[in-house]
Structure formats: C-alpha cells, structure tokens
BALOBA-1460 file (C-alpha; in Angstrom, 3 decimals):
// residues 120
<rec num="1" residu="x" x="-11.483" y="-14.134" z="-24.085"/>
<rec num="2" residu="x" x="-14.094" y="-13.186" z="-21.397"/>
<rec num="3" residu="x" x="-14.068" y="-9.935" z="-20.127"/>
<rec num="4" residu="x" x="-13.562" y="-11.790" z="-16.593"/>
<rec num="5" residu="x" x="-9.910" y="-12.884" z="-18.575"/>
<rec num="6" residu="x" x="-9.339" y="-9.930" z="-19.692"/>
<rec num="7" residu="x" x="-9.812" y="-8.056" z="-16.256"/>
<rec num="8" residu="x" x="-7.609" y="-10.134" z="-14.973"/>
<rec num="9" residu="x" x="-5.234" y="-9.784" z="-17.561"/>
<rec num="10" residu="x" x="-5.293" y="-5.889" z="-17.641"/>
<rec num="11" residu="x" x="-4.439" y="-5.983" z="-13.594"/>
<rec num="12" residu="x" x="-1.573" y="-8.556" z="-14.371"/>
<rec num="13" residu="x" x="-0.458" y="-5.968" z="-16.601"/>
<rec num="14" residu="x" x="-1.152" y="-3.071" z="-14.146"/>
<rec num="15" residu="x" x="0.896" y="-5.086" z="-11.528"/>
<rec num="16" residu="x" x="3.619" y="-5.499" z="-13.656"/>
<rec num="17" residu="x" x="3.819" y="-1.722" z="-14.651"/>
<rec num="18" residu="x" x="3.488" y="-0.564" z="-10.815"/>
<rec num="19" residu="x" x="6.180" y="-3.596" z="-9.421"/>
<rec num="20" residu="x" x="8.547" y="-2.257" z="-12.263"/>
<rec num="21" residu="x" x="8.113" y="1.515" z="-11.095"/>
<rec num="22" residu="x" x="8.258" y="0.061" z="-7.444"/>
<rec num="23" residu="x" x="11.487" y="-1.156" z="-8.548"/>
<rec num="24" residu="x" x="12.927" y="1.173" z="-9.661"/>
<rec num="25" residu="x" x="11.968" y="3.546" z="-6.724"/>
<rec num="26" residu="x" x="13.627" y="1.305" z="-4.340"/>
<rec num="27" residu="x" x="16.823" y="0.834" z="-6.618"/>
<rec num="28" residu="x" x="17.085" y="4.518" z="-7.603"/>
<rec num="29" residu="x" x="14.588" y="7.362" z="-6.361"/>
<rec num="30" residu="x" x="15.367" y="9.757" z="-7.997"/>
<rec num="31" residu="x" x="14.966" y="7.973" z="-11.629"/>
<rec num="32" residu="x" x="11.748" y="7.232" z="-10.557"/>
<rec num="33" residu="x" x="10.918" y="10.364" z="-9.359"/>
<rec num="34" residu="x" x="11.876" y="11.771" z="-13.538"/>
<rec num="35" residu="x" x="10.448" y="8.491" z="-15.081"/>
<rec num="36" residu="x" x="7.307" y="8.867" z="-13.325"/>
<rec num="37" residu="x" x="7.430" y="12.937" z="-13.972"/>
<rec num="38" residu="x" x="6.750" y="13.930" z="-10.141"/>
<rec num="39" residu="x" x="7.941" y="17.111" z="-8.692"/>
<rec num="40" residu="x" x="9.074" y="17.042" z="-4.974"/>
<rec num="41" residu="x" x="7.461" y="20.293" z="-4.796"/>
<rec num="42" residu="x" x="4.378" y="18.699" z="-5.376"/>
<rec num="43" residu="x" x="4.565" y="15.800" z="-2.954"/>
<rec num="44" residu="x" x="2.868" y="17.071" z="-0.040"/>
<rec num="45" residu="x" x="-0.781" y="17.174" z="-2.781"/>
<rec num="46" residu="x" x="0.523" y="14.080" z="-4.076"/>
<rec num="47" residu="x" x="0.548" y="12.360" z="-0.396"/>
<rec num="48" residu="x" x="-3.257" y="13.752" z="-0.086"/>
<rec num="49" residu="x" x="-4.628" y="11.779" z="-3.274"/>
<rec num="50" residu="x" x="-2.515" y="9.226" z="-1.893"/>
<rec num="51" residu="x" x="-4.048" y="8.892" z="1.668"/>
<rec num="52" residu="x" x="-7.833" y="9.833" z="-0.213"/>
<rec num="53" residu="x" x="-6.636" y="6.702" z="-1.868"/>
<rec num="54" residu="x" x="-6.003" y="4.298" z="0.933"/>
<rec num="55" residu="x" x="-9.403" y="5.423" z="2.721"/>
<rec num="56" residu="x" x="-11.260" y="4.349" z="-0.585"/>
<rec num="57" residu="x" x="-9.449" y="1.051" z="-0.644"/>
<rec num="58" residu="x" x="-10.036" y="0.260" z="3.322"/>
<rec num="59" residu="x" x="-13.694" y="1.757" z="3.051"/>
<rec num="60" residu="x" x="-14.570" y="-0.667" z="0.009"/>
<rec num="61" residu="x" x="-12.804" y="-3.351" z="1.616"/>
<rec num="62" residu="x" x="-14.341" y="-2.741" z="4.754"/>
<rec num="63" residu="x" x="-18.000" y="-2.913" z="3.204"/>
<rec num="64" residu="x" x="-17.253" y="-5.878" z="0.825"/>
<rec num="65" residu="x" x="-16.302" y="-8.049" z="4.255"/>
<rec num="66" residu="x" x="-14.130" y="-10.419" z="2.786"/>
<rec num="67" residu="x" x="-11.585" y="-10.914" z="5.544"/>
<rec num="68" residu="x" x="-8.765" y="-12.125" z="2.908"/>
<rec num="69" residu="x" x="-9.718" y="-8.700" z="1.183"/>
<rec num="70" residu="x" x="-9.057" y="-7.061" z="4.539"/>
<rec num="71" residu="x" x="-6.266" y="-9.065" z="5.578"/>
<rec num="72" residu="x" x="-3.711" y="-8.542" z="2.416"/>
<rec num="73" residu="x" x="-5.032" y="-4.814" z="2.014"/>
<rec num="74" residu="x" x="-4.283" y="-3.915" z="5.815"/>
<rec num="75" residu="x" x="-0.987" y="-5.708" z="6.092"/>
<rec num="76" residu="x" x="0.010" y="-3.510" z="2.934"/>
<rec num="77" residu="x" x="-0.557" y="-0.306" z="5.053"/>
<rec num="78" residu="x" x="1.324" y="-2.228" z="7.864"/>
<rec num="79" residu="x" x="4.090" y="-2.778" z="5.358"/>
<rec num="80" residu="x" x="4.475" y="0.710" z="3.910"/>
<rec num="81" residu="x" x="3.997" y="2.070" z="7.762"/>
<rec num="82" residu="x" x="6.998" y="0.382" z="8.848"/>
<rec num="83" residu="x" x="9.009" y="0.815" z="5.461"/>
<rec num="84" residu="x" x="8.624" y="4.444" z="5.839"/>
<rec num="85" residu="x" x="9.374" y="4.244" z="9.912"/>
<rec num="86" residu="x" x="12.388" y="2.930" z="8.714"/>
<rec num="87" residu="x" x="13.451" y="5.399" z="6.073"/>
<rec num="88" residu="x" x="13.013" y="8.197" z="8.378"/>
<rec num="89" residu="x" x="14.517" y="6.247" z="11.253"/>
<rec num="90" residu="x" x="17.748" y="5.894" z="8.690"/>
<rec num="91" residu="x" x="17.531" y="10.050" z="8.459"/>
<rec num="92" residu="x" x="17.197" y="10.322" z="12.277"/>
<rec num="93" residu="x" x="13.438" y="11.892" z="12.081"/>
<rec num="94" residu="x" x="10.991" y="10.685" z="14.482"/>
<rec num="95" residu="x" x="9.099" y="7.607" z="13.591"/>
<rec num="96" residu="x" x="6.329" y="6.931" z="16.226"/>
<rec num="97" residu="x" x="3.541" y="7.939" z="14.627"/>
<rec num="98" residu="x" x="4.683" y="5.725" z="11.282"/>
<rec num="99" residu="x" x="5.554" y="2.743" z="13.655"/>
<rec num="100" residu="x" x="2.046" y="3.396" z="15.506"/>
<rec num="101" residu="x" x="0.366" y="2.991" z="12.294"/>
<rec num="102" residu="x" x="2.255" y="0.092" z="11.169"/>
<rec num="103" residu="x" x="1.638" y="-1.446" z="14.200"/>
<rec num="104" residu="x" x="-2.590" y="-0.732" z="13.810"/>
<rec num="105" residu="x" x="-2.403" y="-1.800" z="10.528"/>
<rec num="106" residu="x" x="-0.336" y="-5.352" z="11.804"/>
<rec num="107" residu="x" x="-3.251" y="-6.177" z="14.230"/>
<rec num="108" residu="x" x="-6.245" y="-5.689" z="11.385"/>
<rec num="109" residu="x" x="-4.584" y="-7.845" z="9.649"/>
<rec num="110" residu="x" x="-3.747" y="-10.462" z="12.143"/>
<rec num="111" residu="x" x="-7.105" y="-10.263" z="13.363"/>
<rec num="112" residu="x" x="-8.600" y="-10.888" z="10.054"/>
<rec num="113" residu="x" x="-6.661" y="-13.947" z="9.393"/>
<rec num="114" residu="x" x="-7.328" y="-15.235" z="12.886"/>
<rec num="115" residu="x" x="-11.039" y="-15.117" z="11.996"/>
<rec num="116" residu="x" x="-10.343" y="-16.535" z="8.473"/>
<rec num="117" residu="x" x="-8.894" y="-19.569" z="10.709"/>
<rec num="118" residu="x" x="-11.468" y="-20.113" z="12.652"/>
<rec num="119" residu="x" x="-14.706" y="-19.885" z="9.613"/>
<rec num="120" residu="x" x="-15.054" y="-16.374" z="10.761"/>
C-alpha cells in the first residue's frame, strides 16, 4: 500500500466516522450531542473553532485555485447556510442573515462551475 492509498483510505474512514455522527445528529440530537461528549454550554466556543475552521478550508481552497476544490467546498457552506435557515425558520427565529449566507455561498459555487464549463 502507498501512502497515497492509504491517505485515501484513512479519509474514507474519516468520512465514514463523520457521515455516521452526521447521522445520527440529524436522526436524534441529542444522542449525538452525549455520543460526541459536547456540552450546550459550550457551543457558543465550539461554533468559534468551527467558523476558524471554515476560514482555513475556504483560505486553502482559495490559494490552491482548483475551481472543483472551490465549487464542492462553497456549496457545502451554501448547504449548511440554508439547513440552519431552516432549523431556525422551524423555531420562528429570524433567518436572513443564514439565508444571506447561503445564498453567497450558492453563487461561489455556481460561479466556479460556470468557469469549470467553460476551461476556466
């Protein structure tokens, strides 16, 4: 095995670990939120590693150039944007900034692939 295998088989298994927690998350939150040992207390510092997080991923991304890096990574934030616009929306909270940034995230990402169609 290469270690260019066994990269890819470590983030196969890291996908598989995450989708299974993302699972259960959607099926039952607050399982997840004892299987994965966070504290609601603690979610506001949790959200601020989260968001360091996404800046690291769209500032790599944004510096590597691929646009099908740039495409799937900013239609994730677009995704989890409106996913959250929607939870809120369910509770009756206000959801324009959420939908706002679901919305910027939507036209990176639809700009990207437009350039991947035409050979950038």
């Amino acid at each position: 095995m290469t270690l260019t295998s066994l990269a890819i088989a470590l983030s196969g298994a890291g996908v598989l670990v995450t989708g299974a927690l993302a699972a259960l998350f959607l099926r039952d939150p607050v399982a997840g939120m004892a299987q994965t040992t966070h504290r609601l207390e603690k979610l506001p510092e949790v959200m601020a590693d989260r968001y360091v997080g996404m800046v690291v991923l769209a500032l790599a991304a944004t510096l590597y150039g691929d646009l099908k890096v740039i495409a799937v990574l900013f239609a994730v934030f677009a995704y989890t944007s409106f996913h959250d616009a929607w939870i809120y929306a369910r509770g009756g909270f206000p959801i324009a900034k959420h939908v706002s940034a679901g919305v910027a995230g939507l036209i990176v990402a639809i700009v990207a692939m437009k350039a991947m169609g035409q050979g950038a």
